[in-house]
MOPAC internal coordinates of N, CA, C and O (Angstrom, degrees):
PM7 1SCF
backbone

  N    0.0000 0     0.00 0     0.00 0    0    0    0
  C    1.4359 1     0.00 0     0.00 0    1    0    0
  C    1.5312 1   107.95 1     0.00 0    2    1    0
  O    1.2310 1   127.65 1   -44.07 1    3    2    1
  N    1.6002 1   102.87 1   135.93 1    3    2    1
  C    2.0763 1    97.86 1   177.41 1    5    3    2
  C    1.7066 1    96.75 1   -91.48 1    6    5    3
  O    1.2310 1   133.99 1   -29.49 1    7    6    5
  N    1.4123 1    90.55 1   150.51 1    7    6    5
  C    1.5651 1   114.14 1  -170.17 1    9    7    6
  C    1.2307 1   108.87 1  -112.17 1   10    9    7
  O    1.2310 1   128.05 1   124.10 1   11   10    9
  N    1.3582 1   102.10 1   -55.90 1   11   10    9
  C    1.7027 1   113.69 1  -170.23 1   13   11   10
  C    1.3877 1   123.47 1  -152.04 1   14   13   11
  O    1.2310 1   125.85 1   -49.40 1   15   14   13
  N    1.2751 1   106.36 1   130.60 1   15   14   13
  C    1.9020 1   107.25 1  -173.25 1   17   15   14
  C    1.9228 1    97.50 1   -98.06 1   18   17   15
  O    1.2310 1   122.53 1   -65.78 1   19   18   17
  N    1.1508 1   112.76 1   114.22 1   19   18   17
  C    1.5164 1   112.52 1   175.42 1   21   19   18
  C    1.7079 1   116.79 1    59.66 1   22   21   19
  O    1.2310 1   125.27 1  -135.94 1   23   22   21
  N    1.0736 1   107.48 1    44.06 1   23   22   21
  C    1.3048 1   133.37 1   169.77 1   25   23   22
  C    1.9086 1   102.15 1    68.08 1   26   25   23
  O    1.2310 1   120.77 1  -166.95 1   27   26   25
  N    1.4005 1   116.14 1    13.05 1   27   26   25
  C    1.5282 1   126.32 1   157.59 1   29   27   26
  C    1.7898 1   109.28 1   -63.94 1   30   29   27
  O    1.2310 1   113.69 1   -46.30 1   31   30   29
  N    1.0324 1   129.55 1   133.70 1   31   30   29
  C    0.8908 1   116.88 1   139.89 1   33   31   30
  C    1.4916 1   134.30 1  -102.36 1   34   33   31
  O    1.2310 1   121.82 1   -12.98 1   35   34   33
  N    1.4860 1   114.13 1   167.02 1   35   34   33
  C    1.3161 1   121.14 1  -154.47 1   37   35   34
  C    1.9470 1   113.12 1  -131.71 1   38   37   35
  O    1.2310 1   125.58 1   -43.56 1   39   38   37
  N    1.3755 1   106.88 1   136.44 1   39   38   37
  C    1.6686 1    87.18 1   153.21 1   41   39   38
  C    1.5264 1    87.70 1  -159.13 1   42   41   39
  O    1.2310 1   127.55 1    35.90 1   43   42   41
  N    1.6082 1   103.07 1  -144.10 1   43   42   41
  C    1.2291 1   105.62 1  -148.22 1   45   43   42
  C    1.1499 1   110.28 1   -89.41 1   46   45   43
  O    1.2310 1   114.32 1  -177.44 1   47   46   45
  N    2.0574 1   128.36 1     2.56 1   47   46   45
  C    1.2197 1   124.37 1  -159.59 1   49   47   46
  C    1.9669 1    82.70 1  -122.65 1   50   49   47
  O    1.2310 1   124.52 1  -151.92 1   51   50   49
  N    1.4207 1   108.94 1    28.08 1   51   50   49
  C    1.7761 1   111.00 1   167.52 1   53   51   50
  C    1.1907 1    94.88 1  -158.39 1   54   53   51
  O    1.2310 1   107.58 1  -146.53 1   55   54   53
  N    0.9781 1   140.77 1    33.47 1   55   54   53
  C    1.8351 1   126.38 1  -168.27 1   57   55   54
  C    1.7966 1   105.27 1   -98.76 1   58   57   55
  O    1.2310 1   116.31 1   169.34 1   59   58   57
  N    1.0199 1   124.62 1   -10.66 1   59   58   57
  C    1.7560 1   152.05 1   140.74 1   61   59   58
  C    1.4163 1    95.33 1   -29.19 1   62   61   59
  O    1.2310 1   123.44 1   121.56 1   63   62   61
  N    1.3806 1   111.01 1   -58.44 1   63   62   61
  C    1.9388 1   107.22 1  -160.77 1   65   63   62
  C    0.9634 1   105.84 1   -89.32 1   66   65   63
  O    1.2310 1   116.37 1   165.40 1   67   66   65
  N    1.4105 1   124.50 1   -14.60 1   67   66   65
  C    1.7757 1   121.59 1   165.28 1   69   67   66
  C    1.2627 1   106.29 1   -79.00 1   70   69   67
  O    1.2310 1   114.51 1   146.89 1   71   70   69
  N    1.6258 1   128.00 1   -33.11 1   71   70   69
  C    1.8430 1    93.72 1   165.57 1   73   71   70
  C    1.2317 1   128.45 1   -91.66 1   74   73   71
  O    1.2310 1   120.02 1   163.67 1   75   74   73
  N    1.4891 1   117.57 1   -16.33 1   75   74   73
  C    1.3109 1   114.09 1   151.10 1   77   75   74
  C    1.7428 1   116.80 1   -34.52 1   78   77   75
  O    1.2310 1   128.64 1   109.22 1   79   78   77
  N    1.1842 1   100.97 1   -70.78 1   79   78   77
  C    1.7616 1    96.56 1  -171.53 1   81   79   78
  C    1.5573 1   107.05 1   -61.60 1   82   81   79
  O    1.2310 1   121.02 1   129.07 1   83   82   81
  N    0.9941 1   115.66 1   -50.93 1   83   82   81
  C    2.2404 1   119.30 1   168.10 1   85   83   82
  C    1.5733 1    99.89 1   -19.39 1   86   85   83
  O    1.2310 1   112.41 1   139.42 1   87   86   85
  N    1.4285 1   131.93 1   -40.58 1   87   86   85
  C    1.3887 1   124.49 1  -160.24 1   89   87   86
  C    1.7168 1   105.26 1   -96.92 1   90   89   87
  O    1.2310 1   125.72 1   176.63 1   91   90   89
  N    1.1736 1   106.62 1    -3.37 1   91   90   89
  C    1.8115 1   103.21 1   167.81 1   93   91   90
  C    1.8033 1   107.62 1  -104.46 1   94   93   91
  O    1.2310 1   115.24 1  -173.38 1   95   94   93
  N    1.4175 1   126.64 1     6.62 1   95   94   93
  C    1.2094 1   129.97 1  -163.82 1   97   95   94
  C    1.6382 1    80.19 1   -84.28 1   98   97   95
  O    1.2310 1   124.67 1   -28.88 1   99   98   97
  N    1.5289 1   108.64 1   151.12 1   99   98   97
  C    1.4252 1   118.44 1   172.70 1  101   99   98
  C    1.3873 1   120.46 1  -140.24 1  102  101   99
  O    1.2310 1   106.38 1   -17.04 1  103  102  101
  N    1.0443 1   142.91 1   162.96 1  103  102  101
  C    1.3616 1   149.78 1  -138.42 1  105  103  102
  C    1.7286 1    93.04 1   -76.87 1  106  105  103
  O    1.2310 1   113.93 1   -47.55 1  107  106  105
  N    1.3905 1   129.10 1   132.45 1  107  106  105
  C    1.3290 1   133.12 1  -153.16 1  109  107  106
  C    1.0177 1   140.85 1    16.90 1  110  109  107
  O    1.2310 1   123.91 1  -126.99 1  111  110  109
  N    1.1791 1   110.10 1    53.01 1  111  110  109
  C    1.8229 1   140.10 1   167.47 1  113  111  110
  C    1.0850 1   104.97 1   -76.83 1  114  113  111
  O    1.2310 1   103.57 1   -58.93 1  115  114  113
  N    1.6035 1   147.83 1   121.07 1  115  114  113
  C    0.8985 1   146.05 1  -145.42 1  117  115  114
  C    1.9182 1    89.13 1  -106.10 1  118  117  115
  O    1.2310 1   121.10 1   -11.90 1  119  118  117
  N    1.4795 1   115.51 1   168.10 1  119  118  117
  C    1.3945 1   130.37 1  -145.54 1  121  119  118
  C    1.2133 1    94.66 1  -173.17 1  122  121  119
  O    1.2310 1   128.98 1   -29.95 1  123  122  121
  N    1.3569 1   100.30 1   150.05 1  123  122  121
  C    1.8610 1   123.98 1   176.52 1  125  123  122
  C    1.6774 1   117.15 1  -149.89 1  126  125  123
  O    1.2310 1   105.61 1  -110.83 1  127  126  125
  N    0.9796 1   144.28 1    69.17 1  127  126  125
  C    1.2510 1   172.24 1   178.02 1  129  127  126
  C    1.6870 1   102.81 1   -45.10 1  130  129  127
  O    1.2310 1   108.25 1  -117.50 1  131  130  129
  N    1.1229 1   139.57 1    62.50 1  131  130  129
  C    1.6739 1   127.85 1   144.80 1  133  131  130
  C    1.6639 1   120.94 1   -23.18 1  134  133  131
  O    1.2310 1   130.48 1   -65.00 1  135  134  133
  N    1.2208 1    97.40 1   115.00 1  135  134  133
  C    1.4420 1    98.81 1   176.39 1  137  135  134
  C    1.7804 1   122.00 1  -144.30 1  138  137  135
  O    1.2310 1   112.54 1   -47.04 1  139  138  137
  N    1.2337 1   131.69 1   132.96 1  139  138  137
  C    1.4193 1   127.82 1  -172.48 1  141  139  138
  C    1.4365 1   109.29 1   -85.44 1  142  141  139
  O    1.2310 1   123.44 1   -49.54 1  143  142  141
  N    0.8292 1   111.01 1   130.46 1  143  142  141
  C    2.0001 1   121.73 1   177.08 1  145  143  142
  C    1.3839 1    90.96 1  -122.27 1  146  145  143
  O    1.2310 1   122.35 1   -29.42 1  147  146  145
  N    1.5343 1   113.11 1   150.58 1  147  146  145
  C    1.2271 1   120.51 1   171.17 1  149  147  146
  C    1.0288 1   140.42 1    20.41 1  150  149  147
  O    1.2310 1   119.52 1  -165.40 1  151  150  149
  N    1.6549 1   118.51 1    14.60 1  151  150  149
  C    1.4716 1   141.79 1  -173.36 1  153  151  150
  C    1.4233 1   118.29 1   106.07 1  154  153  151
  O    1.2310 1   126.07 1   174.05 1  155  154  153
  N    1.3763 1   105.94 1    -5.95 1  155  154  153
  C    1.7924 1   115.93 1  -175.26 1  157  155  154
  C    1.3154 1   104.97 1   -98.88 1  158  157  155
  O    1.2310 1   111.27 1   -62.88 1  159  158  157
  N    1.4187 1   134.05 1   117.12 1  159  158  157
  C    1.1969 1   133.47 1   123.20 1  161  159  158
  C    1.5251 1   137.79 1    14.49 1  162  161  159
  O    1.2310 1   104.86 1  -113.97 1  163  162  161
  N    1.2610 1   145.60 1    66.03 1  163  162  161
  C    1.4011 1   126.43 1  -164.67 1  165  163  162
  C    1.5479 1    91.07 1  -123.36 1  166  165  163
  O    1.2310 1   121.83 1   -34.47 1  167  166  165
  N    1.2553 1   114.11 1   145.53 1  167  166  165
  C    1.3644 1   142.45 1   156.48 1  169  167  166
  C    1.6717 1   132.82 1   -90.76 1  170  169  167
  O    1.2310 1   125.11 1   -83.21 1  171  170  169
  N    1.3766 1   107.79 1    96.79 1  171  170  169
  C    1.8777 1   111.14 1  -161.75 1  173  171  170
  C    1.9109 1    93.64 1   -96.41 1  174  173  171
  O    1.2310 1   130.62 1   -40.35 1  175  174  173
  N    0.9690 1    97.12 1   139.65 1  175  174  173
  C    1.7770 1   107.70 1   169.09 1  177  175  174
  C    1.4952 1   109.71 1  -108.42 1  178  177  175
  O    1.2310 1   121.86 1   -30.84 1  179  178  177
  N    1.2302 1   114.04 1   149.16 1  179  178  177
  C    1.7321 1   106.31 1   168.26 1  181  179  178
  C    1.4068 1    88.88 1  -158.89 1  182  181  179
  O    1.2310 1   131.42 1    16.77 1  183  182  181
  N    1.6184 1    95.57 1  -163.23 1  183  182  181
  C    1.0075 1   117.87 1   148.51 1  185  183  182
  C    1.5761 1   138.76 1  -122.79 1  186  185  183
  O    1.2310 1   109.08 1   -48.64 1  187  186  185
  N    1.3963 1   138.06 1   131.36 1  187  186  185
  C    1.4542 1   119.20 1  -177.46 1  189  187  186
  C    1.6122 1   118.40 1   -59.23 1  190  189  187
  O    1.2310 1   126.10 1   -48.97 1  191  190  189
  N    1.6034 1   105.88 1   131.03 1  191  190  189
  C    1.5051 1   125.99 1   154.34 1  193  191  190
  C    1.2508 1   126.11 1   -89.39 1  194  193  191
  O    1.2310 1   109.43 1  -116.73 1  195  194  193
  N    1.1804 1   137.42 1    63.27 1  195  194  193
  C    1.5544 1   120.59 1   171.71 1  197  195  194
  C    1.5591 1   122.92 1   -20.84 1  198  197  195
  O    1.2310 1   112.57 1   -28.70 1  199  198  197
  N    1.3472 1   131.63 1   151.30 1  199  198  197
  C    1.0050 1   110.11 1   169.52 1  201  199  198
  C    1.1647 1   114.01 1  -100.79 1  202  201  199
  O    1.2310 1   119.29 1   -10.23 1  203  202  201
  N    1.5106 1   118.96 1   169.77 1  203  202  201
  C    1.3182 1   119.93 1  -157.11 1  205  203  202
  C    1.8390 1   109.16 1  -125.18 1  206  205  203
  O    1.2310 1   125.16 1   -28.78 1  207  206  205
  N    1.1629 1   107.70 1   151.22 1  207  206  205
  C    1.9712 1    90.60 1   175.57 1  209  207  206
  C    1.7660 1    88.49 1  -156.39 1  210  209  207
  O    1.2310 1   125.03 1   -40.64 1  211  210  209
  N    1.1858 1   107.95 1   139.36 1  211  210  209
  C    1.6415 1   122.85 1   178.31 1  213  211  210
  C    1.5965 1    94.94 1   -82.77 1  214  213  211
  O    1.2310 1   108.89 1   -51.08 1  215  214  213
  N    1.2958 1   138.41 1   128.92 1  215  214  213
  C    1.4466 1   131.11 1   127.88 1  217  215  214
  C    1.6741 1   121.37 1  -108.95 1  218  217  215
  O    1.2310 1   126.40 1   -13.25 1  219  218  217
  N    1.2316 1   105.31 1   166.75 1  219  218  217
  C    1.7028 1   112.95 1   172.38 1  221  219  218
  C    1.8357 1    91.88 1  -109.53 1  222  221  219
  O    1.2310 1   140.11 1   -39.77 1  223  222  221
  N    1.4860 1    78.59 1   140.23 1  223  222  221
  C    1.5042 1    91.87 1  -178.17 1  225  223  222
  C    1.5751 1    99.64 1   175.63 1  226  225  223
  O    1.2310 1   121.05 1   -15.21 1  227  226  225
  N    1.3834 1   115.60 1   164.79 1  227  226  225
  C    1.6093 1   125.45 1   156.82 1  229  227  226
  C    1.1401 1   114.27 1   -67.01 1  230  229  227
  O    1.2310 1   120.78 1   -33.94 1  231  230  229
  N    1.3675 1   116.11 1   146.06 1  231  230  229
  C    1.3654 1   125.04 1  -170.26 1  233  231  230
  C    1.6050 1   123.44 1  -159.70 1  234  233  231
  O    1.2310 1   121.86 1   -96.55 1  235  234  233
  N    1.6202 1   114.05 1    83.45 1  235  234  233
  C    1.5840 1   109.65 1  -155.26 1  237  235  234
  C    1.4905 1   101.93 1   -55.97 1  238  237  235
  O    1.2310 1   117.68 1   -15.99 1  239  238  237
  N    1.4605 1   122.02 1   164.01 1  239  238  237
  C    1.4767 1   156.11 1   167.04 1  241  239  238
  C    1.3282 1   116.14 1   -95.76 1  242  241  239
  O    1.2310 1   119.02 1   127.74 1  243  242  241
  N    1.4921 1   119.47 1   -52.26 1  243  242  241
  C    1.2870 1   122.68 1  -159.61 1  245  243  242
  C    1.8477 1    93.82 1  -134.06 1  246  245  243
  O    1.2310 1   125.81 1   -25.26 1  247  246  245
  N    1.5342 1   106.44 1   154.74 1  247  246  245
  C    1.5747 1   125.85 1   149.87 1  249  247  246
  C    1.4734 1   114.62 1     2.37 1  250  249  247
  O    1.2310 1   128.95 1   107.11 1  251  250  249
  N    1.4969 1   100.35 1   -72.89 1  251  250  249
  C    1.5270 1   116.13 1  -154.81 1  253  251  250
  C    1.6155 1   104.52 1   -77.50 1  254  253  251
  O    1.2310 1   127.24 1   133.98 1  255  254  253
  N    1.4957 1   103.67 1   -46.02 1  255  254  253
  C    1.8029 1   102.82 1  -173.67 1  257  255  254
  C    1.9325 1   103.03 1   -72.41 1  258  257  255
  O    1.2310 1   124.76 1   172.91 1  259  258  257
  N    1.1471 1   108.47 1    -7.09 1  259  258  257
  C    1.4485 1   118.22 1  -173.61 1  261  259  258
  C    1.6099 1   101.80 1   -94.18 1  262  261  259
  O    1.2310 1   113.12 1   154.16 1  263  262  261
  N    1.3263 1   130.60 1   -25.84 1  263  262  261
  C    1.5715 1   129.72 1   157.28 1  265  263  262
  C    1.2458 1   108.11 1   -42.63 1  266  265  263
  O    1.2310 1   130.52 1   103.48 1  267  266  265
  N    1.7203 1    97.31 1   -76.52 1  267  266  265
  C    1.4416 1   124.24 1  -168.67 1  269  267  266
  C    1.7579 1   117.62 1   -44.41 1  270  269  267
  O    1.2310 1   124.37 1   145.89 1  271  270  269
  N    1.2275 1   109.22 1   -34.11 1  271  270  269
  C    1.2415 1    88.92 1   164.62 1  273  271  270
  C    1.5875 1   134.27 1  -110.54 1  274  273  271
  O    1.2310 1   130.08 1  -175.45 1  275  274  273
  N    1.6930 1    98.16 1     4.55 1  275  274  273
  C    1.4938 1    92.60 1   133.79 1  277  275  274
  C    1.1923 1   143.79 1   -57.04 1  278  277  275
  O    1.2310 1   119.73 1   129.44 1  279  278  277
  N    0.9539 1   118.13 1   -50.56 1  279  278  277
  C    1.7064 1   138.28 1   163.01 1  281  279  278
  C    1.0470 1   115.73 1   -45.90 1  282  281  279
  O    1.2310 1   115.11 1   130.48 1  283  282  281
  N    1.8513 1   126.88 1   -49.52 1  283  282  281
  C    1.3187 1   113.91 1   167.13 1  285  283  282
  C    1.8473 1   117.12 1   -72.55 1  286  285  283
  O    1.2310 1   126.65 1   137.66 1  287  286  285
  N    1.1059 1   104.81 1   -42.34 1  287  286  285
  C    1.4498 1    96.63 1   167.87 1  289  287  286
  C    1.3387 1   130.63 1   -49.52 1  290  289  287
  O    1.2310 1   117.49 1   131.15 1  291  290  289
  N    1.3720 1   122.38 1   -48.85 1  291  290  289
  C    1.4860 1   109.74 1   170.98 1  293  291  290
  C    1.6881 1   117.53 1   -99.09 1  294  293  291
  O    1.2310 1   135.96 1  -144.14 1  295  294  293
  N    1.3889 1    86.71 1    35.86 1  295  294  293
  C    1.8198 1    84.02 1   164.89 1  297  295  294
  C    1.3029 1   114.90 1    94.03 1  298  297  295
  O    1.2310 1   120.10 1   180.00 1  299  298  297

């Protein structure tokens, strides 16, 4: 069972503010996870990995190429 994200704890009448905060975590941000095993208490440390996925696709850089393919996208 999860207990606690970074020594927060959590359940189901706050579990909203654990994904709220999940979306500012960044690629090796270190983390500490409370969790119950078999009735014991254990404390895991890491670090966060986002996951990652390669696609090919367009992808604006700037303002202007970022219009343009609004514009072409919706027509």
């Amino acid at each position: 069972m999860l207990k606690a994200f970074n020594d927060k704890e959590y359940n189901l009448d706050n579990i909203y503010d654990l994904i709220m905060s999940s979306e500012s975590w960044k690629d090796g941000d270190a983390i500490s996870v409370t969790v119950i095993r078999d009735g014991k208490e254990l404390v895991l440390k890491g670090k966060i990995n986002l996951p990652k996925e390669e696609k090919s696709g367009f992808m604006a850089t700037d303002k202007t190429k970022e219009a343009i393919k609004n514009a072409w996208l919706k027509g």
